[in-house]
C-alpha positions in Angstrom: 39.7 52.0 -42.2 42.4 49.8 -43.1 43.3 49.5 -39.3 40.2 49.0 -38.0 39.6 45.7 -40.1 42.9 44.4 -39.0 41.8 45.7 -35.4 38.8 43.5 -35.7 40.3 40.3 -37.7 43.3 39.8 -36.0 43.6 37.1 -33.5 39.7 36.5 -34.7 39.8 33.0 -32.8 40.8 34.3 -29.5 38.1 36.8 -29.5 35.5 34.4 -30.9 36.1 32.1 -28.0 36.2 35.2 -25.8 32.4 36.1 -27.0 31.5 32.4 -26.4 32.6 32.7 -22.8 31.0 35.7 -22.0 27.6 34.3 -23.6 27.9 31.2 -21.6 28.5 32.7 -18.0 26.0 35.6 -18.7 23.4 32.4 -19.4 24.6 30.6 -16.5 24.4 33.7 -14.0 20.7 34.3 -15.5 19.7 31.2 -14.6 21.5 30.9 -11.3 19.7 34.6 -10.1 17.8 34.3 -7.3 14.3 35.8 -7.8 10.2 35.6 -6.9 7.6 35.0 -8.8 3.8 34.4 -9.0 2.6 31.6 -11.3 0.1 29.6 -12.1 0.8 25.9 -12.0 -1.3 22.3 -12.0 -1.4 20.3 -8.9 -2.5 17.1 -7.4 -4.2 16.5 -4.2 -2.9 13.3 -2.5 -4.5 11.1 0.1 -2.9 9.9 3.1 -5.5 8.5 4.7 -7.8 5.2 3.9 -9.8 7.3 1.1 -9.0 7.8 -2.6 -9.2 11.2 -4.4 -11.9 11.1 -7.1 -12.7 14.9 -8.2 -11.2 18.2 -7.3 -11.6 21.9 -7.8 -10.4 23.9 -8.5 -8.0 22.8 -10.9 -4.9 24.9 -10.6 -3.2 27.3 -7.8 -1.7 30.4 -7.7 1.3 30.2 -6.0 4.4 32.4 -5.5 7.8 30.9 -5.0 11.2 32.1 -4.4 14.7 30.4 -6.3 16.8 30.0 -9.2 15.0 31.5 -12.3 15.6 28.5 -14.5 13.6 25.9 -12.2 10.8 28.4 -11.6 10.4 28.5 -15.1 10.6 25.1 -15.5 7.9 25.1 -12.9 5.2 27.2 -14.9 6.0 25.4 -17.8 5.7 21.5 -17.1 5.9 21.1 -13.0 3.1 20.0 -11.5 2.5 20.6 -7.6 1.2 18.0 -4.8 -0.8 18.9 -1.8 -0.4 16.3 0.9 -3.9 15.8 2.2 -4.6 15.1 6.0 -6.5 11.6 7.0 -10.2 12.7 6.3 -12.3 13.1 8.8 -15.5 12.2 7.1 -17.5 8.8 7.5 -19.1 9.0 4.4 -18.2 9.7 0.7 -18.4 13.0 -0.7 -16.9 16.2 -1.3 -15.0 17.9 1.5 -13.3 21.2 1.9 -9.9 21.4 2.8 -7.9 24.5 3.8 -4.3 25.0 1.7 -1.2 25.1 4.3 1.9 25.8 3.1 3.2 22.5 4.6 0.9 20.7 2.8 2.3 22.1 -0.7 5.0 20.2 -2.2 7.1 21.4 -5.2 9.1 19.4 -7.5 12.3 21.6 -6.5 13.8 21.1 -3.0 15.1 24.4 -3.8 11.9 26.5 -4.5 10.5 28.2 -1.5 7.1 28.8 -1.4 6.0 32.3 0.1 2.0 31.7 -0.6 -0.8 29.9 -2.7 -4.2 31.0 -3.9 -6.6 29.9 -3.3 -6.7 28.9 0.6 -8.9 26.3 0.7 -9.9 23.7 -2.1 -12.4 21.4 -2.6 -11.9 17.8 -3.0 -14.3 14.6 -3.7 -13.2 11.5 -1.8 -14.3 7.6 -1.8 -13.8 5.4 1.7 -11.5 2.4 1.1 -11.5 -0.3 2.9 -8.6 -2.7 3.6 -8.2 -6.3 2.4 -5.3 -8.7 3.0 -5.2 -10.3 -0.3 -3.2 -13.4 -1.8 0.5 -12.2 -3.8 0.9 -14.1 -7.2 4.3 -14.2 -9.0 4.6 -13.1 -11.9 7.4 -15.5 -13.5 8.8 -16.1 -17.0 11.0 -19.0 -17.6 10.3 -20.8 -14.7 12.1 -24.3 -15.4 10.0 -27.5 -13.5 10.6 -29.0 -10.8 11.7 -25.6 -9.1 9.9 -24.4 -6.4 8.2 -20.4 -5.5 7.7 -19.1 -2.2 6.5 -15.7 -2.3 7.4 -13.9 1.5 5.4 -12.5 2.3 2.7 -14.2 0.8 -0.5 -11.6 1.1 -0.8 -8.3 1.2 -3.2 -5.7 2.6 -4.9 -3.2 -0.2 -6.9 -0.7 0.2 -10.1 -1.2 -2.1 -13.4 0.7 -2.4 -16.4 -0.4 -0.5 -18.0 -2.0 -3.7 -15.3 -4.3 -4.2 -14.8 -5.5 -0.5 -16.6 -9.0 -1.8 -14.7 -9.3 -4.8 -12.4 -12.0 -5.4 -8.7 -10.4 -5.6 -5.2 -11.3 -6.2 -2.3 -8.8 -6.4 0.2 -9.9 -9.0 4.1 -8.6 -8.8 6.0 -7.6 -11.8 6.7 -10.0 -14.1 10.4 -11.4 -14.0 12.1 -13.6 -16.4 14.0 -16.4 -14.1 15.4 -18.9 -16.7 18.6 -18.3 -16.0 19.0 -17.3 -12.6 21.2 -19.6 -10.2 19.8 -21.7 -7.9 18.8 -21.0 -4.7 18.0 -17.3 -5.5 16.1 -14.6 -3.5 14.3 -12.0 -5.6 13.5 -8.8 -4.6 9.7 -7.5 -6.7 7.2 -4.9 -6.9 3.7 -5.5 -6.8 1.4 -4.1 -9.3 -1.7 -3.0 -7.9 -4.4 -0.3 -9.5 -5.1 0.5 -5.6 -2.4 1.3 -2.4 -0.8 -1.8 -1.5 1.5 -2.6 1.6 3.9 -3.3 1.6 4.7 -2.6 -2.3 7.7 -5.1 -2.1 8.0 -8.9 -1.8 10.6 -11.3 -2.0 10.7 -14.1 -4.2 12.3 -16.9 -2.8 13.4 -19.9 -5.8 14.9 -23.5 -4.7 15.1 -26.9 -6.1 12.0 -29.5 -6.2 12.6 -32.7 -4.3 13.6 -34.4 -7.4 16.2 -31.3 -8.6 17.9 -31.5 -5.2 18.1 -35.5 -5.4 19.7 -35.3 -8.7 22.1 -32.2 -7.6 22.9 -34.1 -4.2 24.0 -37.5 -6.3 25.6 -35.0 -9.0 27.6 -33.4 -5.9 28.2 -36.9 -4.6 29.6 -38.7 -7.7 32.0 -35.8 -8.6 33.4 -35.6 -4.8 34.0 -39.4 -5.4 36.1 -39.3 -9.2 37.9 -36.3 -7.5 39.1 -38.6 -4.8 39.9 -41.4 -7.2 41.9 -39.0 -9.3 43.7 -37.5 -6.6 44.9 -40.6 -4.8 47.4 -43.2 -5.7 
């Protein structure tokens, strides 16, 4: 008995790091193992055309997927898939049916594989847009006077539903702070828009008024001139 407690207690440490080890790469290989499996998940159907989703059903697939253990998991538990819908072919609003092809399934894991989804076809609600060049507004905090905002370019073309195509509308970029950015400065911004915009970017371009670049110019001018007093004899 005796021997068997000091079999056990001696060099405790080393075999309690040994046991840590072993937990840690068992863990690891579990969640590196390769394996299928057939789960349920929520998805998103996404338009690529000029038409916005606005119902769907039904409201989950059944799909079965092939990888790493951990990011199936994952996958069931939180994921949620896209299905990449072609440009509709319809004129008018209303529900369409679209059948599922495994191309059109994207998962949140580059890794995953998909093997199939249930069910094969899915039926989705869509509204016509309609595109609008609109004006682009910037967004600026801490704009000083007597700087001047060119926005480049200066519309954009969004895609709106039919109601709205008389509405008056502005799409606004993100709101920057520019008090103390340097003169002349080129901003690159995102637009905000409820609805698809394009492009999402604009640049912000920032420059001196007519009475800034006077005063810099004559600023410029005077120090070139007590430089080349205090440098010549």
């Amino acid at each position: 008995m005796k021997n068997a407690y000091k079999l056990i207690t001696e060099n405790i440490h080393y075999k309690l790091l040994a046991l840590v080890f072993a937990v840690l790469l068992w863990f690891l290989a579990t969640n590196k193992e390769i394996t299928e499996a057939v789960i349920t998940v929520k998805y998103v159907p996404v338009s690529s055309g000029d038409y916005q989703v606005v119902d769907y059903t039904p409201k989950k697939l059944k799909i079965k997927v092939e990888g790493y253990r951990k990011e199936i998991i994952q996958l069931k538990e939180e994921g949620k898939v896209r299905i990449i819908l072609p440009p509709a072919p319809a004129e008018e609003n209303g529900w369409l049916t679209f059948k599922v092809k495994k191309e059109m399934v994207k998962l949140p894991f580059t890794t995953l594989k998909l093997k199939s989804v249930e069910p094969k076809r899915i039926k989705v609600k869509l509204e016509k847009l309609i595109r609008k060049a609109v004006p682009v507004e910037a967004e600026l905090v801490g704009l000083k006077k007597g700087v001047s905002v060119r926005v480049v370019p200066n519309y954009a073309v969004v895609s709106l539903p039919e109601e709205l195509s008389g509405a008056v509308i502005s799409v606004k970029t993100e709101s920057v702070d520019v008090s103390d950015v340097k003169l002349p400065a080129v901003l690159e911004v995102k637009l905000r828009s409820n609805y698809r915009v394009e492009p999402n970017r604009v640049e912000i371009i920032l420059e001196a008024g007519d009475e800034s670049k006077e005063k810099a110019f004559w600023n410029r001018r005077n120090q070139g001139s007590s430089k080349q007093v205090s440098t010549n004899p």
